[in-house]
C-alpha positions in Angstrom: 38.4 105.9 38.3 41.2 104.6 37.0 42.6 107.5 34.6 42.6 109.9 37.8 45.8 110.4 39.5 46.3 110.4 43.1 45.8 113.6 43.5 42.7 114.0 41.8 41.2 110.8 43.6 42.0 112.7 46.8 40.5 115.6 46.2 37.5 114.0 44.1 36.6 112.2 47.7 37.2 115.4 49.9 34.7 117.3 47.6 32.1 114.6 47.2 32.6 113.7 51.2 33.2 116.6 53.1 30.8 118.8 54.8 29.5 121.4 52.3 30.3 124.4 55.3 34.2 123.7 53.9 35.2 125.5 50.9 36.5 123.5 47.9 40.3 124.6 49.0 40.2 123.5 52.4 38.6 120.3 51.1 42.0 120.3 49.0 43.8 121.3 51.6 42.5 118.2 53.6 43.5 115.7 50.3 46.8 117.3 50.3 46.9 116.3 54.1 46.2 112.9 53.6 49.0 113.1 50.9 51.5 113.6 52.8 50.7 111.6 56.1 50.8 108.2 53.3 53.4 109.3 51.9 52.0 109.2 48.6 53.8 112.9 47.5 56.3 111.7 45.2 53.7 110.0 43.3 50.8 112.1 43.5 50.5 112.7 40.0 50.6 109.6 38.7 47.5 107.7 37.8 45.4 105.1 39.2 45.6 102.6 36.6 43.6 99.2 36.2 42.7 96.4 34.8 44.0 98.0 31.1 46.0 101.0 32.1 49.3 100.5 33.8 49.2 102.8 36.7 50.1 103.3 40.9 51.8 99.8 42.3 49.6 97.7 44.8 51.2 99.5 47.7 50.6 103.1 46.5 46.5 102.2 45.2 46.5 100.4 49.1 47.5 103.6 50.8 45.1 106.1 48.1 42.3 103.8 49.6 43.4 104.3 52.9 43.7 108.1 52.6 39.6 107.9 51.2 38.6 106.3 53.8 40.3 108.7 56.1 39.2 111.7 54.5 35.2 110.1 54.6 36.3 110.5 58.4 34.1 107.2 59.8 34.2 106.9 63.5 35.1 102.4 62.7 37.4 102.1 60.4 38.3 98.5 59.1 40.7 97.4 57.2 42.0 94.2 56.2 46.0 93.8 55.4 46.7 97.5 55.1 50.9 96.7 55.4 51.0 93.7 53.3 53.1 94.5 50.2 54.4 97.4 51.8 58.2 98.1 53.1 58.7 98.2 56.9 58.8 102.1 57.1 55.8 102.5 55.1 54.0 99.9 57.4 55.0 101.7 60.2 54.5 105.1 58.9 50.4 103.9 58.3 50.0 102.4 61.2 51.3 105.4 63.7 48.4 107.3 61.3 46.0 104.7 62.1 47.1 105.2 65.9 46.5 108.7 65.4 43.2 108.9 64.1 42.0 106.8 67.4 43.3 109.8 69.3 40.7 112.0 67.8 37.9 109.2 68.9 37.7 107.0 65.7 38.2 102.7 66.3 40.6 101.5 64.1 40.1 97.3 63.6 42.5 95.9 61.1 43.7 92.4 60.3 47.4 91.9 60.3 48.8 88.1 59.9 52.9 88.9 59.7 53.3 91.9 61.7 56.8 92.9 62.4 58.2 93.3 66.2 58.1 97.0 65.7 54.4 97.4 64.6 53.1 94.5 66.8 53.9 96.6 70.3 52.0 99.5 68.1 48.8 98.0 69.1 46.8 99.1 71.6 44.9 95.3 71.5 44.8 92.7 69.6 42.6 89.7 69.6 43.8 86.3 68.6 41.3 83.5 66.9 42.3 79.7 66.8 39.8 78.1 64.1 37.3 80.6 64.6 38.0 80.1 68.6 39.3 83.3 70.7 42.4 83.1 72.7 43.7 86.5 73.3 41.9 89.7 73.6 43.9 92.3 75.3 46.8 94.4 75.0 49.7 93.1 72.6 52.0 94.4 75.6 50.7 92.2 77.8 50.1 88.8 75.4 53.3 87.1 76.0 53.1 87.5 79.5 50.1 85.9 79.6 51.3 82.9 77.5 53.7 82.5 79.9 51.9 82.4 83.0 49.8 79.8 81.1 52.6 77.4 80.8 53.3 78.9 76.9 56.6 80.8 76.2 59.0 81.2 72.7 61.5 78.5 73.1 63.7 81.3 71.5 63.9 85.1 70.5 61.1 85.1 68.2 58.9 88.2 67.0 56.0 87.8 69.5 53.2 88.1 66.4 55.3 84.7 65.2 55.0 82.8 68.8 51.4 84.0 69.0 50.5 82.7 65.8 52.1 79.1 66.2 49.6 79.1 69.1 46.6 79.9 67.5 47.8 77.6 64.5 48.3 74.7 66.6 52.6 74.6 65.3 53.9 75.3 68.5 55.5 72.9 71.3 54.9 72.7 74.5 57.7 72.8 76.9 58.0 71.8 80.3 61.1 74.0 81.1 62.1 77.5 80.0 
């Protein structure tokens, strides 16, 4: 709804969501949880907003539907872009929470087409499509490695998410020495 605040979106999804054997504060207790893990505190009372009603920026009503779906607790999560429009410490501060929550047993599949250096060795696989062809499924570790041994390698110091997407869109050039 978009004349809640954050707060009160929170909450509203921890009391309609959670297991009836939790009272209505731990249920606020959990909201308050997710608060702070998306760093959404400083702005938790501000509201929603819409189509008609200025309210949160993109970045803040991306991390409240992030924190929902966390607090519905599926065991697959998917989301698609959850960094894009955010800063790099935000980004990196949602997806070590994503990283977390596949400690406690849940799968975590996101898309993510400009990750930064720092998040892309953050993920424990990814898988690489080339018009709707795979080339990569493994661990991000291990991707330029296996490039290499391939005959493909960076031609420079590059963010390995950049190299790896110049492959899959065809931009990159192959060299015969290193």
């Amino acid at each position: 709804n978009s004349s809640l605040t954050i707060t009160e979106t929170l909450v509203f999804t921890a009391l309609l969501h959670l297991p009836r054997t939790l009272s209505c504060r731990e249920k606020a207790e959990k909201a308050e949880a997710v608060l702070k893990k998306l760093s959404l505190t400083a702005c938790r009372d501000n509201i929603i907003g819409g189509p008609f009603v200025h309210g949160v920026s993109n970045g803040e009503r991306k991390r409240v539907c992030i924190g929902q779906e966390m607090l519905i607790n599926p065991s697959l999560l998917f989301l698609d872009e959850p960094t894009s429009g955010l800063d790099s410490t935000i980004a990196r501060r949602i997806v070590t929470t994503l990283a977390d929550l596949t400690k406690g047993g849940r799968t975590v599949a996101m898309t993510i087409h400009q990750p930064s250096s720092r998040l892309f060795y953050m993920f424990h696989k990814i898988l690489l499509l080339s018009d709707g062809n795979l080339i990569y499924y493994s661990r991000g570790s291990e991707a330029l490695a296996y490039f290499a041994s391939i005959g493909y390698f960076p031609a420079m110091p590059m963010n390995p998410a950049d190299f790896l997407l110049d492959l899959a869109n065809g931009t990159w050039l192959l060299t015969s020495s290193r």
